[in-house]
N, C-alpha and C positions, 0 to 999 in steps of 0.2 A: 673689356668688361671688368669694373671694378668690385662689384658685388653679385651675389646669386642672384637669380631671375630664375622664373616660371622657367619650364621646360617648353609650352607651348608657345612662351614669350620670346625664347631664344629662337625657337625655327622660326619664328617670324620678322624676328631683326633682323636674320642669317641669310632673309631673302630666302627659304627655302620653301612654305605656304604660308597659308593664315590660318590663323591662332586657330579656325574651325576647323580646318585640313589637318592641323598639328594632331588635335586631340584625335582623330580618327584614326590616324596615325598609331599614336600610343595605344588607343583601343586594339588594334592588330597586331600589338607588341612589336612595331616596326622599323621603335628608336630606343637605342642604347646608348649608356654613359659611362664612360671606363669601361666597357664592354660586357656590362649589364643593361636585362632592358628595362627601361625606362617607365615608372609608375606617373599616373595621371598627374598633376600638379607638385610631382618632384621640380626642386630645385638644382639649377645647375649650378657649380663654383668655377670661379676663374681656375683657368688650366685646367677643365677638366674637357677629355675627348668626346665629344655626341656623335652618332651615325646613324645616317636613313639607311635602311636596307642595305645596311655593311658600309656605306661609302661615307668618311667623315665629312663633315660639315667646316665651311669656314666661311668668314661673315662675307657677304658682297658687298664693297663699300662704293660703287657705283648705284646712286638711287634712279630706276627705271621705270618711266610710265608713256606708257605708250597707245595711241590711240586707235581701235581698229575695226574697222565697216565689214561686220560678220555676215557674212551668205548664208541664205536658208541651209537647213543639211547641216550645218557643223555643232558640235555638241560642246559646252562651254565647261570643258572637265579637265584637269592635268591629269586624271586618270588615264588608264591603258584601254582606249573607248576607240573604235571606228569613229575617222572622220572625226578627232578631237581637235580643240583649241588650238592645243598648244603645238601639235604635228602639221597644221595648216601654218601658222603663225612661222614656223619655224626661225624664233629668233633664236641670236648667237650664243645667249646667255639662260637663266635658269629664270622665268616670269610665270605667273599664271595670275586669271583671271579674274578680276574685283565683280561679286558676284556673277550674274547668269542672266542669259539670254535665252530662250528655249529653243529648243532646235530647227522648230517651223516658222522662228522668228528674226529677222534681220537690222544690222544696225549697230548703232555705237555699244561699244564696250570697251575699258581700258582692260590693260594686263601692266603690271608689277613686277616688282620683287621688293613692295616696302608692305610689309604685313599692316604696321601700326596705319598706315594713308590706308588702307582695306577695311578698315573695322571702324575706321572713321566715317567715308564714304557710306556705307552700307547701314551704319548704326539709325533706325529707323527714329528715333528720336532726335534727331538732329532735322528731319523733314529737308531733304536733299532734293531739288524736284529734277527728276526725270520725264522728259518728254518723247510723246510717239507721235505717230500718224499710221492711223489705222483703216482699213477697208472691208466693208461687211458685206455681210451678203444679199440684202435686200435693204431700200430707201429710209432714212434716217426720219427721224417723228419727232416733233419736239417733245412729249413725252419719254423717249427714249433719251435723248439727248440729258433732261431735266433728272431725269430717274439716274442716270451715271454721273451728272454733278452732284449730288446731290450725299451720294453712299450707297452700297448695293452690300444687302445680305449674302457673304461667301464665309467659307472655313470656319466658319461659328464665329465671326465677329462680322463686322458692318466697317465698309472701306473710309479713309477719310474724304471727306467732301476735297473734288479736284476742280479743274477747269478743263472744261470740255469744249468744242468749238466745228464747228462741220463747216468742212473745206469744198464740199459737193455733194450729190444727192447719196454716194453711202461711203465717202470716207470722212474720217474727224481726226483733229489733233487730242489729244488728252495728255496732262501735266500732271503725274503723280509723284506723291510724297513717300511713298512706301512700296514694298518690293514684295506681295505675299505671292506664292506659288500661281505661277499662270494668271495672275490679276485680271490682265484685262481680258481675257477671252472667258475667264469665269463669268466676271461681270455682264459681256453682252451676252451671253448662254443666259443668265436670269432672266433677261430680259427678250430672250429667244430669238437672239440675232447670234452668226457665226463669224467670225473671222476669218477674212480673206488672204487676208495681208499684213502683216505688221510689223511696222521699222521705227527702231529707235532711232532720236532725229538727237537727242543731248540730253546731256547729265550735269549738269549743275550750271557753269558756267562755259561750258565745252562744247560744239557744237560739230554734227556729222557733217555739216558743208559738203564741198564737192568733192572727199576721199573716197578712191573707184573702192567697188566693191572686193572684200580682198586682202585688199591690203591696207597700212597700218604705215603710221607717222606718229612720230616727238610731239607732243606738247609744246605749242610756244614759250616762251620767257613769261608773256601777257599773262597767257591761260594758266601757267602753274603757278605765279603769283597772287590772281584772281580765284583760285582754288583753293589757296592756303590759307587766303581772306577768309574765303565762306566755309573752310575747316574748323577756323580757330572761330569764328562767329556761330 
């Protein structure tokens, strides 16, 4: 490191969370520098010591992303959670979770240790689309259908128009651009359908294909070149 940088900026180069996990972090006064802790948007200098909860920090210069077909039950947290992420996943090294999947939910999610690819990925502005396949709990209407392309009133705004598509009499694909709290089960609850089922099938250009449920593989050459395409685009 040749110049200061963000203190949330470093834990996220360092491979240790993302720039959001950082700050929450600093909020519980949970990182020190020279062995002081740590103020919100402090800067760090070369050669100076950082430490998460006593243990110092040093950069991981292996860049890890990895891809993995999450089973209902598991909660998408590097926190100290029952049945977390990162305890089932149990990789070698220090990664967590490029947003969130909800617990009742299954399906593609990567995990990390490159902060800057996190905030990329997730930055709703970019319109990333992620795809599902979803199962309700009673017979799809083309009104229902029309009413979730379309935008559905939740969280005090109105969703962006997706593609929607029904695969059988109550499950559908849906391709979203943005990631608000519980989206799609908000969305059919407006419209007074529940959710059955629901699995993430792909994220950008990445696709959950046939990885058992569980467990977790590399990225191809392809896909991480084809990712960086639609990063930098």
């Amino acid at each position: 490191m040749d110049e200061a940088v963000r203190i949330n900026k470093y834990l996220s180069e360092a491979g240790y969370c993302s720039r959001r996990q950082a700050d929450k972090l600093l909020e519980e006064g949970r990182i020190t520098i020279d062995g002081k802790i740590a103020d919100m948007g402090q800067k760090v200098m070369p050669g100076q010591v950082v430490c998460a909860d006593g243990r110092k920090l040093t950069k991981e210069e292996e860049k890890i992303l990895i891809a993995f077909n999450k089973p209902r039950g598991i909660v998408c947290t590097s926190g100290k959670y029952k049945d977390n992420i990162i305890d089932y996943v149990n990789y070698p090294k220090r990664i967590y979770p490029v947003g969130r999947l909800d617990k009742d939910s299954s399906g593609l999610i990567f995990l990390t240790n490159q902060g800057e690819l996190v905030n990329k990925i997730l930055k709703a502005s970019n319109y990333h689309e992620k795809e599902y396949i979803v199962t309700v709990n009673k017979d799809l209407t083309k009104e229902f259908l029309d009413g979730m392309r379309q935008g559905v009133p939740i969280l005090d705004t109105v969703t962006r128009k997706c593609t929607v598509k029904a695969l059988s009499k109550r499950t559908f694909s849906i391709i979203l651009t943005q990631g608000l709290n519980r989206q799609i089960r908000r969305m059919c609850e407006y419209f007074d359908y529940r959710v059955r089922e629901l699995k993430r099938v792909r994220i950008m250009n990445v696709r959950l294909g046939d990885l058992e449920e569980g467990k977790y593989r590399e990225l191809t050459e392809k896909e991480m070149s084809e990712l960086q395409r639609g990063l930098k685009g």
